[in-house]
Phi, psi and omega in degrees: 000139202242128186292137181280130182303114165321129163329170138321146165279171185268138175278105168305344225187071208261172168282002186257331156091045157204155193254145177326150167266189185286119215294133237212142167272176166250164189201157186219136187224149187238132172264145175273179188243056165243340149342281185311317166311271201306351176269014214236319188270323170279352169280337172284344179286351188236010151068016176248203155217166190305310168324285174305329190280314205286303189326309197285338176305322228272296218281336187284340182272301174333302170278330156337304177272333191282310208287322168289339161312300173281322149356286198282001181263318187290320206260349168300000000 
């Protein structure tokens, strides 16, 4: 397995005078695929992509699990 190159750093200072978001990977998931079909109509319907609904799924468990994580570390 051949290791993926680090990302690019983020340019703080783009021309427009808001900054990059954070450079993102590609990742492969397996749905079955009548998932993917009804997950394939609700982006269309919010006018996104599947790519964005899994990505904001991905990033709400992540803070979601970190803030119960640090809680229950906080609350020892």
């Amino acid at each position: 397995m051949t290791p993926e190159p680090d990302p690019q750093p983020v340019d703080p200072s783009p021309a427009n005078g808001t900054a990059r978001p954070e450079p993102t990977r590609p990742i492969t998931i397996m749905l079955p695929d009548s998932v993917l079909k009804k997950l394939k109509v609700v982006a269309i319907l919010k006018e996104t992509t599947v790519s964005d609904l899994l990505a904001d799924a991905a990033v709400a468990v992540v803070r979601r699990e970190l803030k119960r994580a640090l809680g229950k570390i906080a609350s020892e």
